[in-house]
N, C-alpha and C positions, 0 to 999 in steps of 0.2 A: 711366429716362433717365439717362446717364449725362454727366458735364462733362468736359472736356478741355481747353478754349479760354472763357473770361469776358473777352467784348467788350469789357466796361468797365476791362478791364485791361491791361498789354502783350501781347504775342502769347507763346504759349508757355509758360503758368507752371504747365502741368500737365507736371513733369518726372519721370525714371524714380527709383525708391525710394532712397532715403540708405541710406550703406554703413553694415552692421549691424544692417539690418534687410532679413528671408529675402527676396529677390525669388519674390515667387508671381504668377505672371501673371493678366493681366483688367485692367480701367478702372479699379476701386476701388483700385489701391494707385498710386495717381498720386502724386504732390507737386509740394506749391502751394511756388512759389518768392516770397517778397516782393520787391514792388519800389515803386510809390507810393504804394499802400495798406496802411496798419498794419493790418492783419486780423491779428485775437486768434490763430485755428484754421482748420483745415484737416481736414477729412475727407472720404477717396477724393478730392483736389484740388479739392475744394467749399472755398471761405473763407468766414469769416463772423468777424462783430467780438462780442467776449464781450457776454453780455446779463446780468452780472451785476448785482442788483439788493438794496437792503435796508431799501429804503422802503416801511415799513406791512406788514400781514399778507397780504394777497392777492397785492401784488405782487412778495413778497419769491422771488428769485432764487437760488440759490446756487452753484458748484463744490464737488461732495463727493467723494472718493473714498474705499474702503469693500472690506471682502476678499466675495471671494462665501461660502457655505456649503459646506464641507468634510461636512458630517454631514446626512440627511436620515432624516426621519419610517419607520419601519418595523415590518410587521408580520409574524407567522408563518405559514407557511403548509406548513412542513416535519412531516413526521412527527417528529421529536426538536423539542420547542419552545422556546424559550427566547432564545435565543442572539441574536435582533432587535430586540424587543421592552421591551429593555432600555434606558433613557436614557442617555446619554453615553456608553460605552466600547462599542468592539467587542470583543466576549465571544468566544472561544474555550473551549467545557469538555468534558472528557470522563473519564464515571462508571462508564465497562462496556468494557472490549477483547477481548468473548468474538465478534466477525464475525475475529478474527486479524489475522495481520501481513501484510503486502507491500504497502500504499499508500504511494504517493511525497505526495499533498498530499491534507491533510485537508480538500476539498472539500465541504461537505455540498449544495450545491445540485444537483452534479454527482450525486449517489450518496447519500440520505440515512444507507445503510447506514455510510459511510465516519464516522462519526460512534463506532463501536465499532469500531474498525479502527488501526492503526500503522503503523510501517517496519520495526523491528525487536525484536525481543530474545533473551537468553538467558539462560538455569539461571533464569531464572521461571515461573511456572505462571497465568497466565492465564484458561484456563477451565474449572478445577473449580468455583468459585465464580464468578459474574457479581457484576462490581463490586467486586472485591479481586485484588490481584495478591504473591503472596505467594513466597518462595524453594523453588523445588527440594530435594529431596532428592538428597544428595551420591551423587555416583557416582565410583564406585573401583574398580579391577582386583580381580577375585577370584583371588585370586593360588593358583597350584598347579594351574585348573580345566585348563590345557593349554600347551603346549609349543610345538610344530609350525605346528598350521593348517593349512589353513584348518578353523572349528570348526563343528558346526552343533549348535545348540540346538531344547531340546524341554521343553516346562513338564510337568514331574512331579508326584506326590506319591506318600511312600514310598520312599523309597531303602532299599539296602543297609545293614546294621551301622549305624553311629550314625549316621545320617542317616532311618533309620528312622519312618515317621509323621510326616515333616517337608518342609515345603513345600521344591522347588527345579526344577530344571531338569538332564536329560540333556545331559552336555556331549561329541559325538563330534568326538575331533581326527583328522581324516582324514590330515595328513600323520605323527604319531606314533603313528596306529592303537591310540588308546586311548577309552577311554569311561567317565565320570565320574559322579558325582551331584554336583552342586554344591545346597546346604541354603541358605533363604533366610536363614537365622542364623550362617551362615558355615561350617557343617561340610561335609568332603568326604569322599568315598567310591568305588572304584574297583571297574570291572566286570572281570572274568576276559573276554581275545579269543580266538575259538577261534584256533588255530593258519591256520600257510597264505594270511592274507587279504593281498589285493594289489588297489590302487587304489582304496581305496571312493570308494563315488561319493557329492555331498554334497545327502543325502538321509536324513532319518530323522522317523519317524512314532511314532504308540503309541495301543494303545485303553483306556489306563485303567490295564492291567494288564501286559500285553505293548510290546518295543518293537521296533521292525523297523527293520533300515537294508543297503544292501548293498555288494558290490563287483564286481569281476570277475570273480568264481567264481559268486555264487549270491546270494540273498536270505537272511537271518537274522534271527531273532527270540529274546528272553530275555524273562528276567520281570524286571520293574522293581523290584521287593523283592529280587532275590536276584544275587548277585555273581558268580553263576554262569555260563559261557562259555552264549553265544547259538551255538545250531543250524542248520544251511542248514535252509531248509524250501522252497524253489522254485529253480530254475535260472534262468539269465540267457541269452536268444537270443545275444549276440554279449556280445565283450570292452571295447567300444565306452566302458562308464562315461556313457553317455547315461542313466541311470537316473533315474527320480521314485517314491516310493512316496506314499501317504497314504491313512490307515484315514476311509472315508467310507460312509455310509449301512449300518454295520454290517458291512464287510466290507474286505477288502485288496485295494485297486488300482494298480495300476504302471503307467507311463509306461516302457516300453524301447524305446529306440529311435524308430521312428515305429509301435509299436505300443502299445493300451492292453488290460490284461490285468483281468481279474475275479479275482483268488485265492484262490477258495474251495476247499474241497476239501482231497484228499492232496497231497502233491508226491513227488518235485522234479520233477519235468515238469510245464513249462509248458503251459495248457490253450491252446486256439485264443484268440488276440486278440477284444475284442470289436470292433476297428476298427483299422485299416490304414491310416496316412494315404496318400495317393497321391504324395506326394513321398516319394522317399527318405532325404532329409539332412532329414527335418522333426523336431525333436527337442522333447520333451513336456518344461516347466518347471516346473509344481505340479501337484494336484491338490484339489481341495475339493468343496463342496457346497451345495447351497442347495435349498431346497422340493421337490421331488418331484425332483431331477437332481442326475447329478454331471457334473462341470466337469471338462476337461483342458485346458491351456494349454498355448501350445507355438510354436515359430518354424523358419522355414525361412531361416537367414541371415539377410539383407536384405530379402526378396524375398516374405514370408509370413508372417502370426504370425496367430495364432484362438486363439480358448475352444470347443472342442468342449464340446455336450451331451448325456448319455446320462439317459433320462428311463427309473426303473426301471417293469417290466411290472405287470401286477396281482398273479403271484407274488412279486414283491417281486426279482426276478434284473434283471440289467441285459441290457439287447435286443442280439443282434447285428447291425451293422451294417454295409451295404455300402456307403456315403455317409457323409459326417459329416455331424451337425448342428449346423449353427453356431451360436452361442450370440453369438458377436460377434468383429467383421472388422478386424484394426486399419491406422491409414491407411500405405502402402507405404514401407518405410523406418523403421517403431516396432515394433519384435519386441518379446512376453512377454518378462521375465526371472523376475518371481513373480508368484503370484497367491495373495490372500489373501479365500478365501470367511466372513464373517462374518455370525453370527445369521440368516443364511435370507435375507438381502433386499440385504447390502453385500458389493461382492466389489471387492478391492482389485487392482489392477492397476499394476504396475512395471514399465517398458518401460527400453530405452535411452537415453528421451528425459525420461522421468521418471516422473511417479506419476498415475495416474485413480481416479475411484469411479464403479464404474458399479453400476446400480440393476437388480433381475429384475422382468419383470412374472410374470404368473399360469401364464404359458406358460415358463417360467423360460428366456426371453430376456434378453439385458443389454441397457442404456443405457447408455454410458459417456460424461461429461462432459470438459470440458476438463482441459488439464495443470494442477496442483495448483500443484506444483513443477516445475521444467525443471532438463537437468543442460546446459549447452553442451557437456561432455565426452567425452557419450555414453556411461560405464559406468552410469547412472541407477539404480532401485532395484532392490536385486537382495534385500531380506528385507523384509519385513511381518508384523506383530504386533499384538492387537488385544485392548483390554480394556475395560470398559465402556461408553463411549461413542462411543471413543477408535481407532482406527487410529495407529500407529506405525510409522515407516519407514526406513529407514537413510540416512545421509545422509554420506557418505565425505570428508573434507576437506573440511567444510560448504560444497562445491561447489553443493548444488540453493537453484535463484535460483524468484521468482515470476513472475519475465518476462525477455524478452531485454533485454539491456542493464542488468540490476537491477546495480547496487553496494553490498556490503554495506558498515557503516561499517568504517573506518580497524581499529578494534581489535577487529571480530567474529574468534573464532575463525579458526581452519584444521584444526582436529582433528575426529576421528571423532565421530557424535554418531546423534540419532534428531530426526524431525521430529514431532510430534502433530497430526493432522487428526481436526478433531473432525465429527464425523457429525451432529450431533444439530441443524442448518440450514445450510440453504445460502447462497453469497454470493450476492449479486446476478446475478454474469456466469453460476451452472451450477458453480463450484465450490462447497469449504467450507473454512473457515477453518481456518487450521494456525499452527502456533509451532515453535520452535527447542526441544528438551525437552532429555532427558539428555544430558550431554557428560561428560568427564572433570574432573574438580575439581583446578583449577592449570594450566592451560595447556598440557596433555599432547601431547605432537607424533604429528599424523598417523602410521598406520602405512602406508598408501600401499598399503593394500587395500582393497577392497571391504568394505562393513558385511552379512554374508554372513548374519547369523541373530539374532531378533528373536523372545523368549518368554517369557511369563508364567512367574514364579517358584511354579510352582501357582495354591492359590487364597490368597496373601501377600498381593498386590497389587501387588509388586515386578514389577522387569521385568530382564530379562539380553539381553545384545545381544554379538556377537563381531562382529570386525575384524582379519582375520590373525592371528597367535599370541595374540590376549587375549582376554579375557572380562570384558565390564563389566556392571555391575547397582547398581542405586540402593538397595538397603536401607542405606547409607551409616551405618549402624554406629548410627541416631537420628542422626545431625547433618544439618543441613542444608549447603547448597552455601556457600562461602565468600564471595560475592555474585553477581549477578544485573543487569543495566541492560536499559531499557527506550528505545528512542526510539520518542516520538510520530513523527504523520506532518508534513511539513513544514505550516506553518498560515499562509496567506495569505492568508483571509477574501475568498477568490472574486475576486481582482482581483489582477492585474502589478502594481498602483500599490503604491508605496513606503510602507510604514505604519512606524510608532514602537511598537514594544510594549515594555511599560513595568514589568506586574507578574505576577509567577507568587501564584497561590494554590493551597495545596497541602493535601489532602482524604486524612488517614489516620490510623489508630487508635492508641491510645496509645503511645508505642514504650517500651519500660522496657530493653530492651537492645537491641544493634545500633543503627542508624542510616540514614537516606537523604540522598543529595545529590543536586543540581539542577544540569546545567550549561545551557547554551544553544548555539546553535548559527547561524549568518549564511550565506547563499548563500555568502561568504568561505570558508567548513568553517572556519570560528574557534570554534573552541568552547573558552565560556568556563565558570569556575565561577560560578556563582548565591549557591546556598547550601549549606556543604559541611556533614554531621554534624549533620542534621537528628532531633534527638528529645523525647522527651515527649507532652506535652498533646496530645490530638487537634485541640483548639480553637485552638490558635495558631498555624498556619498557616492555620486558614481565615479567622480574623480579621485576621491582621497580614500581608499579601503580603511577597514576598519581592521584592525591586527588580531588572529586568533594567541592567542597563549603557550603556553607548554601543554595544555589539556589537549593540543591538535596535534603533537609530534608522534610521530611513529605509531599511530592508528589504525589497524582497518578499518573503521569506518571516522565520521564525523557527519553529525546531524545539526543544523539549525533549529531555532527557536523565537519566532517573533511576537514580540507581544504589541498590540495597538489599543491604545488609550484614547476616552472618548476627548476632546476638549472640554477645560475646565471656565472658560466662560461662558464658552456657547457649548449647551449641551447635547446638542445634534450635531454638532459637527465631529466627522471623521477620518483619523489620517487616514489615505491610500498608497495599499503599498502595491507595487508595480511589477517586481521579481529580485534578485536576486543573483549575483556568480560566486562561485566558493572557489580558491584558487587552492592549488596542494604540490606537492614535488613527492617522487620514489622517496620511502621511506626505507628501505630494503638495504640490508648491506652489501656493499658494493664488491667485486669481486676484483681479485689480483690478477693482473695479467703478466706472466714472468717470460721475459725471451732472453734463452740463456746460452750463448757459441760454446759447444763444444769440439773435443779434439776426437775424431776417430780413425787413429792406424793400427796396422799391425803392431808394431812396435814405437812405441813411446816413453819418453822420458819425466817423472814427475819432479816437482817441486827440488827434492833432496839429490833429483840426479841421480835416481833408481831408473833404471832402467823397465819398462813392463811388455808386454805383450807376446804372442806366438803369430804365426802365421795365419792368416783368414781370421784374426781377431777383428779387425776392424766391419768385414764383412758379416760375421758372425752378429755383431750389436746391431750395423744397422738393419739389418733383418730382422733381428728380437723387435726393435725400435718402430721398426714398419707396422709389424703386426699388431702390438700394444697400439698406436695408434690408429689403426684401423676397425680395432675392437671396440673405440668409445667407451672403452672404459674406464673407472676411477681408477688412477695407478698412485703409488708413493713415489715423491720427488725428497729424495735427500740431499742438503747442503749441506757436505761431510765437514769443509771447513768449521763452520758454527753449531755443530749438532743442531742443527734445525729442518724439519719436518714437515710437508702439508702433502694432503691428499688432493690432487690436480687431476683436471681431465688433457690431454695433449689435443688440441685444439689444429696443430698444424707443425710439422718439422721440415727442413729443408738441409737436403745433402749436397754438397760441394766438394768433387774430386778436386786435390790443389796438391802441388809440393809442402810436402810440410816445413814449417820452419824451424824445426829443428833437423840436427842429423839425422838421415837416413841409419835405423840401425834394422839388418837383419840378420836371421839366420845362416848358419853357414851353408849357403850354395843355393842360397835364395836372395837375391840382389833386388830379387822386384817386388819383394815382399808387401810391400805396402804401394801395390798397384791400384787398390781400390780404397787409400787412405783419403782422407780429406777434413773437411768441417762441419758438422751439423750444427742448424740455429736449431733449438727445440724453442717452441711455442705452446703456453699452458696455462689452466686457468685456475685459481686455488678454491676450492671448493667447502674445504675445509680449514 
């Protein structure tokens, strides 16, 4: 039931909402206009005269108002525990970032996974170790490896003359037609070309001992120990320079053209194709291997791209083929550009749009998962490289994002680098986790090519990577990278609402040289310093927090920022940093809780000793009063005394039939009048 009009009053005094407060429409935001009755209050245009009270214990009365609870009881129920269950602070920690980077907000409800997860970093190392994040190893131009460009690399051992019985990589400069040993210890070594050669195509392979690479004329092979000019040993169908070679399941296979070729045997004549693609302009991009088959990749323009599979017979030859068999289809509009077949089970995929892993079953079919990395650019990954756990991928003007629309920060890079995708579990959504790996040390500007070749420096552990006329590789002379930052992912503790955070505690091993800083960061992109030239004791950061600022007050989010510096005596050594907790409190305004006794009889006397009410007055309101708070809805509370106003929701009211304390006054030949009089507590929350 709701009031509008109180007989007992002048006509009208349920009027429309006082300015400055929201008009929301319905009966409950009425207002009670005074006119001969001093009535105390007003709610949803209900009056009533205050029932304040402070005589004696039982019937003591009172006006309280009081904030509500900002903090509530919680427990865990997440696979990572902790972070709930905790008394007073909202905890934020994190002790492992081996699930990788590209999360925008460290959700963990959304994603428990997202708990070992980031936004960004680079020249750190992430996940060789779980639960240390440690500096890179320097990378720097191997200077002398090539000229021209574009290069392609090939992981050796055994070079020529003094490079001899030493780890490195084959370096073929196609546009200076020369061919190199580059030594994982810095030494270099150059190969004798034969004469005559015109456009290699960029493409070179090797089985241990021998290495093959071609051009326009013919296929060629030399020995990798000797500086000796390499010999045609097969011819080439056309001048085209569509060429792929790769030594796979024991033997030499080429990609020419839209044919793929088996070459074993004498040459130089080319044997019959073992398969024909049916498109003409279809052009073959790597070659690899996995469990019982080898792999041909390859694309028609726009319009086509597959993994051909060639499954060898019981003699051990590969079958010919009047059909391909696909191996896997990719969706119209993502052509191959590499493919990088790894340990029998991972076979790396580089399209135009970016990077996949897809998986073989037993039938050695792929699966291929979603994009890793995206390029919006469309030159996407055109090298793959791969060493222990680890897939590495080229990454051209650290162009490849984790999703559309991703931003990297203000100061990431723009230079040539390598991505790390680690294999060894999956994310949540079907990918695997990746980081930002080798780059240039010092800010080295783009060369505005393609990152065109990616290979283990033997068996060193190095790695070497080319990008138009250079050649990079991280054996970085023993030093490590000159620093390293890391940003967390954004941290809102699962709610829009506005929080305060307040302290960083910082979780890492002794530092005796180098240092780390802390900055922070505000939906604003203010970012500030924290704590800069962070070193020593392991212990005193985890005990002493370091204080965020006013940049952390009433937030939705707040993001960390570490940076790790290599030491400046020892220039291989690396601080390690361990994790992390952000602590925060409700940033949110806190809400009025108003409990306020009122009087409700038939007849009652106000303040001035007006006398008010008629008969069933009393019952009449708390009926109105029942209903309004059963409705849940916003109503207007008036304190008529102070002309003051708030829109409240009634939370809870409570009726007490009592003798009033004042005289009994009723009508004539109605004594019981105020049979259903009493006290109401109203209970209310101010909203507004």
């Amino acid at each position: 039931m709701a009031l509008t009009i109180f007989q007992q009053n002048t006509n009208g005094i349920a009027q429309p909402s006082p300015s400055g407060i929201a008009p929301i429409p319905g009966p409950y935001t009425n207002q009670y206009q005074r006119t001969d009755i001093t009535y105390d209050y007003a709610i949803g245009g209900i009056p009533f005269i205050s029932g304040e009270s402070l005589r004696g214990t039982y019937f003591r009365k009172v006006y309280t108002r009081s904030f509500s609870p900002i903090r509530k009881d919680q427990f865990d129920n997440q696979q990572v525990p902790g972070e709930q269950s905790i008394w007073g602070w909202w905890l934020r920690s994190q002790s492992s970032f081996v699930e990788g980077e590209g999360v925008q907000f460290l959700d963990t409800t959304v994603d428990p996974t997202f708990g070992q997860r980031y936004f960004y970093s680079e020249n750190l190392d992430v996940f060789s170790v779980p639960g240390k994040i440690t500096l890179l190893p320097k990378t720097q131009v191997f200077t002398g490896a090539s000229t021209v460009g574009p290069v392609k690399l090939r992981g050796a051992y055994n070079g020529p003359g003094t490079t001899a019985f030493q780890d490195g990589v084959l370096v073929l400069d196609l546009g200076a037609r020369t061919l190199k040993f580059a030594s994982s210890i810095g030494g270099l070594a150059n190969y004798t070309m034969p004469g005559g050669l015109t456009g290699l195509a960029n493409t070179l392979t090797d089985d241990g001992t021998n290495y093959y690479f071609a051009d326009k004329t013919g296929i060629y092979s030399g020995v990798i120990s000797s500086n000796a000019a390499a010999t045609k040993i097969w011819n080439v169908p056309t001048t085209s320079g569509n060429y792929v070679l790769g030594w796979v399941k024991g033997r030499l296979v080429a990609g020419l053209d839209n044919n793929v070729y088996e070459l074993v045997g004498a040459g130089p004549a080319l044997p019959t194709p073992k398969f024909t693609h049916q498109t003409a302009s279809y052009v073959y991009t790597s070659i690899g291997e996995i469990g019982t088959a080898i792999l041909a990749s390859g694309h028609a323009s726009n319009t086509m791209s597959q993994i051909h599979k060639f499954t060898l017979d019981s003699g051990g030859a590969m079958p010919t083929l009047t059909s391909g068999v696909v191996a896997a289809q990719m969706p119209i509009g993502e052509k191959i550009l590499s493919m990088y077949a790894y340990v029998g089970t991972y076979v790396g995929i580089g399209t135009n749009k970016g990077f996949r892993v897809a998986q073989t079953d037993i039938n050695s079919n792929l699966s291929y998962g979603p994009l890793i990395v995206q390029d919006p650019n469309g030159q996407g990954v055109q090298a793959i490289g791969g060493s222990d756990r680890f897939l590495y991928i080229g990454n051209q003007g650290n162009r490849l994002i984790p999703q559309a629309g991703w931003v990297n920060p203000p100061e990431a890079t723009t230079t040539d680098g390598l991505i790390r995708v680690d294999l060894s579990q999956q994310t949540s959504t079907g990918g695997y986790p990746f980081c930002h790996d080798s780059m240039p040390d010092g800010g080295v500007a783009a060369t505005g090519s393609v990152v065109n070749s990616v290979a283990n420096m033997g068996q060193s552990g190095f790695l070497a990577w080319s990008t138009g006329s250079k050649v990079y590789t991280n054996y970085g002379q023993g030093l490590k990278t000159s620093s390293g930052f890391i940003y967390t992912s954004k941290i809102r503790f699962n709610t829009l609402e506005p929080k305060h955070f307040k302290y960083v505690f910082l979780r890492h091993e002794n530092i005796t040289d180098g240092s780390i800083d802390i900055y922070g960061q505000n939906p604003n992109m203010q970012l500030t310093t924290i704590a800069p030239g962070i070193t020593g004791s392991s212990v005193s950061g985890a005990t002493a927090p370091f204080f965020i600022s006013d940049i952390g007050n009433a937030q939705e989010w707040f993001q960390l920022k570490f940076v790790l510096h290599a030491g400046s005596v020892d220039g291989n050594y690396t601080p390690t940093l361990s994790g992390y907790q952000l602590r925060g409190l409700p940033g949110v305004s806190r809400q009025v809780i108003i409990e306020i006794p009122l009087l409700c009889f038939d007849h009652e006397i106000d303040r001035n000793n007006t006398p008010a009410g008629t008969d069933g007055f009393a019952y009449q309101r708390f009926k109105a009063l029942e209903a309004l708070t059963a409705s849940g809805n916003i109503v207007l509370l008036q304190d008529l005394n102070y002309n003051d106003s708030n829109l409240v929701i009634v939370d809870d009211y409570h009726f007490e039939q009592q003798s009033p304390e004042l005289a009994k006054t009723a009508s004539s030949g109605n004594q019981d009048s105020n049979a259903h009089g009493g006290y109401i507590i109203l209970q209310c929350r101010v909203v507004v």
